[in-house]
C-alpha positions, 0 to 999 in steps of 0.5 A: 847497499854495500857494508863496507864496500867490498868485504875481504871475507862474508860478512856473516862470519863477523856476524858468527865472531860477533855472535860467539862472543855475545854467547860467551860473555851472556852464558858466562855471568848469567849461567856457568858463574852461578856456581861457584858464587853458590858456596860463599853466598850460601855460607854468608847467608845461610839460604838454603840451595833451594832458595838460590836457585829459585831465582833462576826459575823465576828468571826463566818465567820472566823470559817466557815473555820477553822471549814472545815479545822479542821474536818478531822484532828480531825479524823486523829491526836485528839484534843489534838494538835487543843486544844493546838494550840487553847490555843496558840492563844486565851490567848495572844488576851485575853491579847492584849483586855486589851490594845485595844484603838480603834474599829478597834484593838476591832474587830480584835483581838476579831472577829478574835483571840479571838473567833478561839482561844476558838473555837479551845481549846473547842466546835470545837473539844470536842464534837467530841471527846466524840462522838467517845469514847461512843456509847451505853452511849453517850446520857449520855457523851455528857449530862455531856460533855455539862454541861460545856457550861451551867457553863460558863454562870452560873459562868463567867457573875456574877464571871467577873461582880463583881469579876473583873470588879467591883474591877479591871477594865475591862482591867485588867479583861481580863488579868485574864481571860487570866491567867485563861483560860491558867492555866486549857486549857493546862492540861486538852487539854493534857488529851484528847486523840483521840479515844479508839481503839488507846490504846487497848480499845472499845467505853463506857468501858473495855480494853478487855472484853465488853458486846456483846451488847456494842461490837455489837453496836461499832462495827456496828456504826463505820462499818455503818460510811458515808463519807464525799462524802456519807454524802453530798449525803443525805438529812439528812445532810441538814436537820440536818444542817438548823435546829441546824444552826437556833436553835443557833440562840436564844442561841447567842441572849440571851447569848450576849443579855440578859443583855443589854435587861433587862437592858431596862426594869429597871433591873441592869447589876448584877441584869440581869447578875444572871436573865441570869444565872438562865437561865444557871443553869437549862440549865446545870441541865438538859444536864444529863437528856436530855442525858439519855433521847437520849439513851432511846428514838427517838432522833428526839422526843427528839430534838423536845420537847426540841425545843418546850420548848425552844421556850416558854421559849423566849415568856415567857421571853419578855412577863415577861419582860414587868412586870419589876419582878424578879421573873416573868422572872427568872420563864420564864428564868428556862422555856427557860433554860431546853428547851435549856439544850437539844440542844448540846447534842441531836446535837452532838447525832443526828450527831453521830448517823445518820453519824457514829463516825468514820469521824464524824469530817470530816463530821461535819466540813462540816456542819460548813460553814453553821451553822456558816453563819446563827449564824454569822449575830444573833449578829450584826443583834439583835443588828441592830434590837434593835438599829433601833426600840428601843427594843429587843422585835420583835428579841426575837419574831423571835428567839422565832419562829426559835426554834419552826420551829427547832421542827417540822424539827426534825421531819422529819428527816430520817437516810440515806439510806446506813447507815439504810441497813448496820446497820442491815447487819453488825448486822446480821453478827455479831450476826452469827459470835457471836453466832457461839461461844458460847450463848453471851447477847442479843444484845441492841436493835437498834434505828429505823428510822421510 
């Protein structure tokens, strides 16, 4: 079954567009809005930050078992379905935030709605997907894939901040991010599709002919895939979950956080939203390089090094922070944005290449409960941090060595065992089967497990 006849280019790099923008818009009204909305409901209402945040952690809870429940359905019917599914849910509670009045309408509907919604219509699902149309250049689909995440904490605090709040109100402004997020999610949810083979294609290009070494590659990562059941048995999976469950740590604390603490030191809301965004640009300037570096590199290397920049990145932050400088922590925010550029798409990478594509939603969602119990209690806890001593300093610390201990685990990490033999069986049979017909490529060489 063909898409659209004969395609110009590989679908998958629609499938990449579709994703990114997904990403942009679901990243954009779930996260990096949070915090400029912050001051004015917090002024209008007089809740304490604690309390605003702790709608985000129940959120993450809630996603601990949407994120098990999804995963296999992924597998079986796409994204699309979840994605729409996830557009219904989010836009109504978008615009049911301009009309809450009191604390407990806040936390449901945004802990509950709002968050699943956009989780649902983006980072859920969208990376997975992609992982499954790339394997030889999924290093770069999932680099510009990610991009999307780093957008929306370029565009959305600023846009919301002065576009909307400022001339319209907090209230309305949530109506137009409903408007908004409804206008792109559904076109760009209908453009997703579930993986090549289902429209006479193989992963990263060509609808009949790739190269052997392309062919060989999809064909060993799909026939090496672990279960579920096989993945829980091997300790890579545990490793992989602790160390990007504390890794997102520091993202969510600086994404919801950072203005608010820069606040603190002097800095005006605008001011601190663009100090912010500084971080964001470099973040998505660098998810293409990260990506090709994944596919020419040890992807436990990778990981490690961008951990390690990231951590320096919070230290350098806190410490300019104190001088009161523009410049100073816009510096130390370029730091902590290209340490944290690498961090989805060497996720969504290590995932991909240590479980396989071919369950790797199921397997993923597994993963879930997890890593969304650990990000769940950042908000409320950063938040119960700053509220009880006065100062965001000591958390920003703690993220700080969160992210340092995220690289040296990386390094530890091992390929499961079933999946190292298979990759160099299947590959010895199908260099027999290929050279049995002729003289092809030489094959693209494997990334070991040292």
């Amino acid at each position: 079954m063909r898409l659209f006849g004969r395609p110009p280019i590989f679908y998958g790099w629609v499938v990449v567009a579709a994703a990114f923008t997904a990403q942009f818009i679901a990243v954009g009204v779930q996260t990096s809005v949070s915090a400029v909305f912050a001051p004015q409901m917090l002024d209008e209402f007089g809740w304490s930050r604690t309390a605003f945040f702790f709608a985000d952690t129940a959120g993450q809870v809630v996603l601990m078992i949407v994120g098990l429940l999804l995963g296999p359905r992924v597998d079986r019917f796409g994204s699309r379905p979840i994605m729409l599914l996830g557009v219904v849910i989010c836009v109504p509670a978008l615009v049911y935030m301009s009309q809450v009045d009191s604390y407990w309408e806040y936390f449901i509907v945004r802990g509950v709605f709002v968050i699943t919604g956009a989780s649902m219509a983006g980072f859920l699902v969208a990376s997975v997907t992609v992982s499954k149309w790339f394997v030889t250049k999924r290093g770069q689909a999932l680099g510009w894939t990610s991009m999307g995440v780093s957008m929306a904490g370029i565009v959305w605090p600023s846009l919301t901040q002065w576009a909307f709040i400022e001339p319209l109100g907090w209230r309305t402004s949530w109506i137009v991010l409903a408007a908004i997020s409804l206008a792109v999610l559904v076109p760009v949810s209908l453009l997703m599709r579930r993986r090549p083979e289902d429209y006479g294609m193989v992963p990263d290009g060509g609808e009949t002919q790739v190269s052997s070494a392309q062919h060989q590659a999809a064909e060993r990562d799909f026939a090496t895939s672990l279960t579920r059941r096989e993945a829980v048995r091997s300790s890579a999976f545990y490793m992989i979950v602790v160390i990007f469950g504390v890794s997102v740590v520091g993202i969510f604390a600086i994404l919801l956080h950072g203005v608010l603490f820069l606040g603190e030191h002097g800095f005006s809301a605008g001011v601190a939203a663009l100090l912010v965004a500084v971080m964001s640009i470099f973040s998505g300037a660098t998810k293409p390089p990260w990506g090709w570096a994944l596919d020419r590199f040890d992807s436990r290397m990778v990981g490690s090094v961008s951990f390690a920049i990231a951590a320096a990145g919070f230290v350098l932050v806190v410490l300019a922070a104190d001088t009161e400088s523009a410049w100073l922590v816009g510096g130390a925010f370029v730091v902590m944005g290209i340490g944290i550029g690498g961090n989805i798409p060497i996720q969504e990478m290590i995932w991909a290449e240590y479980f396989g594509r071919r369950y790797l939603g199921a397997v993923r969602s597994l993963g879930f409960p997890v890593a969304m119990g650990i990000s769940a209690a950042t908000p409320v806890a950063v938040a119960l941090y700053a509220d009880l001593v006065g100062s965001y300093d000591g958390a920003f610390y703690t993220c700080a060595g969160l992210w340092a201990a995220s690289a040296l685990l990386c390094l530890l990490l091992r390929l499961p065992r079933k999946r190292r033999q298979l990759v160099r069986e299947v590959g010895q049979r199908l260099a027999a089967a290929l050279a049995a017909v002729g003289p092809v490529a030489r094959p693209a060489k494997q990334k070991r497990d040292a």
